[in-house]
N, C-alpha and C positions, 0 to 999 in steps of 0.2 A: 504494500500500500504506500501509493506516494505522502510525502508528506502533507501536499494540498489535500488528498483526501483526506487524508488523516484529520486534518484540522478541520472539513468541511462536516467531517461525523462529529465531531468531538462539540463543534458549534453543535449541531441538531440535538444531542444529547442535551447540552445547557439547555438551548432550550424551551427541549420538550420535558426537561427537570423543571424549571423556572414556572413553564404552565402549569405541569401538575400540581407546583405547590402553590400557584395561584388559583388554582379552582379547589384544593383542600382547602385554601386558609377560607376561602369565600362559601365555600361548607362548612366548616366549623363554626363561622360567622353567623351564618343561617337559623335564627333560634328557630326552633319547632314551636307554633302555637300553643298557650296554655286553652286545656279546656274546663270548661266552667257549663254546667247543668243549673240553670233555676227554675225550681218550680214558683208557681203564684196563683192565688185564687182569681177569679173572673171577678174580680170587684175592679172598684174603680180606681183606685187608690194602688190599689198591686199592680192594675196594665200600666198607671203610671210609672210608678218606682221602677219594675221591672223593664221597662223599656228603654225607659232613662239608662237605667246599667248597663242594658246592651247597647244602646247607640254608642255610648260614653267607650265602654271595652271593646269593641269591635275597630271604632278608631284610634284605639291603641293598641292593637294588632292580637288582642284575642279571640279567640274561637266560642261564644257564648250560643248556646241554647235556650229556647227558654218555651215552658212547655203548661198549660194554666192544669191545674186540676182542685177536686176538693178537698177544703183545708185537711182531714182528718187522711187519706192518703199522702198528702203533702207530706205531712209531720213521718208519717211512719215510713217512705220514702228514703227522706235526710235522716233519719234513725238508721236505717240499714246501710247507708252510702251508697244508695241507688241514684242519689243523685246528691248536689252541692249547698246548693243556696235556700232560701225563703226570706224576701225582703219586707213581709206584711204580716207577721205576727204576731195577734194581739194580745199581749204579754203584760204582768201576769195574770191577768182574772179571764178576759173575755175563751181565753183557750186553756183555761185552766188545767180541763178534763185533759185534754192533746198533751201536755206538759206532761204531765203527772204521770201519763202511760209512755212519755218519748223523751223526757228530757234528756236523762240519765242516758242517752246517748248523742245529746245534740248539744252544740257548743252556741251561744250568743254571742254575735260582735258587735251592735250597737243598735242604735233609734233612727229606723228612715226618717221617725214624727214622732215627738215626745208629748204630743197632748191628745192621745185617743180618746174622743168618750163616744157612747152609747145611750141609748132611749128613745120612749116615742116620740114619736115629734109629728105636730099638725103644723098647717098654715098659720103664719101671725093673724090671719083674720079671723077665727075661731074664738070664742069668747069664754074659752075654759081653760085654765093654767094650770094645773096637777091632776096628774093619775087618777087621783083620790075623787076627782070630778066627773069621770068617764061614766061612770052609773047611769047620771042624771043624764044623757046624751046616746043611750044605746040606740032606739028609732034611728035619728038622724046619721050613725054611724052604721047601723045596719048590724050593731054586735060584733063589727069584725078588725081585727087588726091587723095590716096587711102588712105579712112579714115577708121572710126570703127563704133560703135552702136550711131543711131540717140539721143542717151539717153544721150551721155557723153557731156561735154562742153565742150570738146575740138572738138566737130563737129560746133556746135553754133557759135562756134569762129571763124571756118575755116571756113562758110557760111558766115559769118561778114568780113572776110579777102577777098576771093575770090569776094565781094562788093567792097569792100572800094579800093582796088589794082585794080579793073576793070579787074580780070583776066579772060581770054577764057578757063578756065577749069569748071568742076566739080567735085564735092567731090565723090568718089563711099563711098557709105554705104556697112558696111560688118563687121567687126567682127577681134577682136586682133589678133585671130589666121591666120586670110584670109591674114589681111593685114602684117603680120610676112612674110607669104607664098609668097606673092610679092616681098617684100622686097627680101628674099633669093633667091628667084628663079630671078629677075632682078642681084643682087648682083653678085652671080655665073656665069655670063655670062658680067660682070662689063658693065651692060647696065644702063641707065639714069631710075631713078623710084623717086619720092615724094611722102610724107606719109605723115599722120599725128603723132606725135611721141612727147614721154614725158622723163623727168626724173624725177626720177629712173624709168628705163625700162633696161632690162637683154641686150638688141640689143649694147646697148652704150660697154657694154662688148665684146661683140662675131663681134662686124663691126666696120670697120673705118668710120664712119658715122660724116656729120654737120648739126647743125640747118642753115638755109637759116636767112641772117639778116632782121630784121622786123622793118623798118624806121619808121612806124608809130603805134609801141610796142602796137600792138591789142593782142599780145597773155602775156599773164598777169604771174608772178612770184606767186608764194602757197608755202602755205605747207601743207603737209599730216598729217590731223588735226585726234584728234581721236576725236569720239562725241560721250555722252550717255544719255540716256533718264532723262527728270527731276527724280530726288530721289535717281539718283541710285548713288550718293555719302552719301547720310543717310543709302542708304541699305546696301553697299556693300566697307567702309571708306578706307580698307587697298588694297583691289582692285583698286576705286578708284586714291589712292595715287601710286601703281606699274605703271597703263597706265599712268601718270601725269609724272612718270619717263621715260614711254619706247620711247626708239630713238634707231635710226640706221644713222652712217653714209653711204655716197653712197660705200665707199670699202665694209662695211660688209653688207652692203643689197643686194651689186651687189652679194656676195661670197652666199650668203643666198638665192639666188634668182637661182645660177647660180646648185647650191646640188637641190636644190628644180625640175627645168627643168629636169634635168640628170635623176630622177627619176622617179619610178611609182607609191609613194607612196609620197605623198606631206607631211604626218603626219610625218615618219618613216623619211623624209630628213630633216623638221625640227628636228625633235629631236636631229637628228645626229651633226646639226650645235654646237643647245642649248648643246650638252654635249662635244659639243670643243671648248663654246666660255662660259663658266660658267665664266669666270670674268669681259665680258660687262656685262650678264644677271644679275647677283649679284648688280650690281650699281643703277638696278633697286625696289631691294625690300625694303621697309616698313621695320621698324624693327619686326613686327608680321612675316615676311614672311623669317625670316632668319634663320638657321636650327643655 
């Protein structure tokens, strides 16, 4: 071998060395997606927060799923690590029973909303303020209290209420949407209707609406806990530490809540929020997570 070959191989080895370790080192570069599972109930308040987290982590190059189902599968779900997250747990009273049979396997990292409450709640033009008033009003009410899924604890409670008050009603079972439907269709016609009714919920925005007083404070104060499965603060520390941050007040949940409704794309309304509200969001990340 002449010596120009020599050197014309000895160059191609360089380099097709030099490549190769420029596509290693740009491999090793290459982080793999972290993946992240959240479930969330079909309320309004969970499609919010929930979505919010995945606009938020998606454009920060996470892999999120998010998947709604009912709170009492939710719970025992993250109890087995079949899945990660729950950003809407009403913690401690309203999911008391859920806790008690799941905790002991599920970790809390903080408060999406630190002022839950619960009760029923009429229209402000209604001329009866406590519970204790419902009696005198059953005709006009039709006897009924229009709740949601047998599944939430805010029915439990209202079963527990409608005891303890000695009230001549019944709760109807049905579903956030049905009873929204109620709510509006009684409201538009300023006719007398009871709910069962939370905050944060989107209504407190769009109606003049009150809680009824509860003399004997059966319906219990929360907060919107987030919970995730044991480990997954070893798996997943700068995650973790962002939900340990994420809060919303009730104006920006209501405003968050209110883009989300308006549309028909729950993802594409969060996003819209997250890229008009980038200096709450920012309060939330880790230093790993700040560009």
């Amino acid at each position: 071998m002449s010596l120009r070959t020599f050197m014309v191989v000895l160059v191609g080895i360089a380099v097709l060395g030099t490549t190769a370790c420029k596509q290693e080192a740009k491999k090793g570069d290459k982080k793999e997606k972290e993946q992240v599972e959240i479930l969330y109930p079909n309320w309004a308040e969970g499609i919010a927060f929930t979505n919010l987290a995945q606009a938020i982590l998606q454009d920060k190059g996470y892999d999120i799923k998010i998947t709604p189902l009912e709170p009492g599968p939710i719970y025992a779900a993250i109890a087995k690590g079949d899945a990660d997250l729950m950003l809407d747990a009403w913690l401690p009273f309203t999911h008391e029973d859920y806790w008690e049979e799941y905790g002991d396997d599920i970790d809390s990292l903080g408060a999406s909303f630190d002022n839950g409450t619960t009760g029923l709640v009429v229209p402000d033009y209604v001329d009866f303020e406590s519970i204790e008033d419902l009696n005198d009003h059953v005709d006009e009410l039709d006897g009924k209290i229009i709740g949601i899924g047998s599944g939430a604890g805010i029915h439990r409670n209202t079963e527990k209420v409608i005891e303890e008050y000695d009230l001549d009603f019944q709760q109807v079972t049905s579903s956030e949407s049905a009873m929204m439907a109620s709510l509006k269709r009684n409201y538009d016609k300023e006719e007398p209707v009871v709910i069962t009714g939370w905050k944060p919920h989107q209504k407190w925005a769009d109606y003049d609406l009150k809680y009824l007083d509860d003399p004997k404070d059966l319906y219990p104060k929360d907060v919107c806990a987030i919970i995730a499965r044991k480990g997954f603060r070893d798996d997943h520390p700068v995650l973790a530490e962002f939900f340990t941050n994420f809060s919303l007040n009730e104006d920006q949940l209501y405003e968050l809540m209110e883009v989300i409704d308006k549309s028909d794309d729950e993802l594409e309304a969060a996003k819209g929020w997250y890229e008009n509200n980038k200096e709450v969001v920012e309060e939330w990340y880790p230093e790993e997570m700040k560009e």
